[in-house]
C-alpha positions, -999 to +999 in steps of 0.1 A: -092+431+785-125+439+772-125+466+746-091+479+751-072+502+732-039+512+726-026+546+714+007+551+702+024+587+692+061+592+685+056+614+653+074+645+669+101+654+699+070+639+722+067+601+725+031+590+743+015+557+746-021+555+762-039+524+769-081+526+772-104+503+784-141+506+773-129+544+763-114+551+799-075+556+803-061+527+821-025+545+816-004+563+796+030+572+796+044+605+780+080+617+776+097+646+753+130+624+740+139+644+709+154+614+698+159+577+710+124+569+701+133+534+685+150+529+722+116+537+744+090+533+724+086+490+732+099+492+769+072+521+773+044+499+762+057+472+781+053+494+808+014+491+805-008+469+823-007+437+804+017+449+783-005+474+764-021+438+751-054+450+733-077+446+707-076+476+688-041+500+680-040+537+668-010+547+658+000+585+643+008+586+609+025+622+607+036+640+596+067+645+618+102+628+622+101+606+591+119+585+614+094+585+647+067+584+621+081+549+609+091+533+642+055+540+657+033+524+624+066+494+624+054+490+660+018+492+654+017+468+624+038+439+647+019+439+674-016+439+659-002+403+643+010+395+675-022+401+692-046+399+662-061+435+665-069+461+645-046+489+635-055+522+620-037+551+617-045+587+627-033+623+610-005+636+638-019+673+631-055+661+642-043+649+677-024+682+683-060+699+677-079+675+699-051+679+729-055+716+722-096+718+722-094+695+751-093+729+767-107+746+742-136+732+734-156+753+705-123+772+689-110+767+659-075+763+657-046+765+631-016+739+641+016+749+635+040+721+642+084+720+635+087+706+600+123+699+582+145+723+570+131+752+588+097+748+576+064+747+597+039+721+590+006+745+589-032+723+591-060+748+609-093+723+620-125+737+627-140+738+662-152+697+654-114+686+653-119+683+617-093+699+589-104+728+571-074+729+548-052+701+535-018+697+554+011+725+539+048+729+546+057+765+543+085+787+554+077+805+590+066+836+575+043+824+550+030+802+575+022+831+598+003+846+569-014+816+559-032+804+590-067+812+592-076+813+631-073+831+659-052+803+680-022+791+671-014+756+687+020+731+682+056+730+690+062+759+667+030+778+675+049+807+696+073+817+671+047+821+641+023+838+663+057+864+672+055+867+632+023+875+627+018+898+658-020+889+666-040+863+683-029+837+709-002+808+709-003+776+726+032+750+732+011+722+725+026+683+718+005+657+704-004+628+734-018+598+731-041+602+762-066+627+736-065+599+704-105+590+715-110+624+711-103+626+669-135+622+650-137+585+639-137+596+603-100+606+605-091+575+615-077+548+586-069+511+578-043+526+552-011+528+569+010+547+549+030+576+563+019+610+562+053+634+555+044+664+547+066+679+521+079+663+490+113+641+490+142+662+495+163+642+466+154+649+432+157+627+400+179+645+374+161+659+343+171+636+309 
């Protein structure tokens, strides 16, 4: 078990797990649910050699389903006591990027992923996997306006780009197999939930 690693996504429709050893897949499983992530998420790491035992954890931090996004850091944060590893926690947005420039190595790319209440979650990351701009939850058309690149990639990607009418769209779901890809200065010992957008309940005004 030397030098293993365990990726675990469930931030979106998509749930993936991935387990590395010395930065090589060992295996992954990957499977669009919608919902019932809470369900699969532990029998699908159980499914991994040794149990998806290892010493270090990713885990996305969104944002996505507030409710995925919870279950997978929950997850995370047990079984690095259980196994005395390390957790950190990576921006969901990023991984969408680096599954996209997996193929498209060199291109920038705006990510436009499903957000609440018919809003798109809109990030665009230079050709490095890094973020250009800071994470924004916008309406579809202002989000068709907004992003800066030629390539649209996400869950959501094909109806903006039908918006905008120019450039390319990719259906792209985040997966755990591409987490070694982020740039290891996205990645964070602060656990705390990425959502997106603002809450939707509001204090009354005295």
């Amino acid at each position: 078990m030397n030098d293993r690693t365990l990726v675990i996504e469930c931030a979106s429709e998509a749930c993936s797990v991935a387990l590395f050893g010395d930065k090589h897949l060992l295996a992954h499983d990957h499977r669009l649910l919608g919902r019932g992530h809470a369900e699969q998420l532990v029998p699908m790491i159980g499914g991994l050699p040794d149990k998806g035992r290892s010493q270090r954890i990713l885990v996305s931090l969104g944002p996505g389903s507030f409710t995925g996004v919870r279950i997978g850091i929950a997850t995370a944060r047990a079984l690095g006591i259980a196994w005395n590893a390390k957790v950190l926690g990576y921006p969901t947005l990023a991984l969408v990027a680096a599954v996209a420039q997996a193929d498209h190595r060199g291109e920038p790319v705006s990510v436009a992923m499903r957000a609440g209440h018919g809003e798109v979650f809109l990030q665009d990351f230079d050709s490095s996997g890094l973020p250009a701009t800071d994470v924004l939850s916008l309406p579809p058309e202002l989000a068709a306006r907004s992003a800066q690149h030629r390539l649209l990639v996400g869950n959501i990607a094909q109806q903006v780009r039908e918006m905008r009418n120019a450039g390319a769209a990719l259906l792209v779901h985040p997966d755990a197999r591409c987490a070694l890809s982020l740039p290891e200065q996205l990645l964070t010992t602060n656990l705390a939930p990425t959502y997106g957008r603002g809450p939707d309940a509001k204090l009354p005004v005295a």
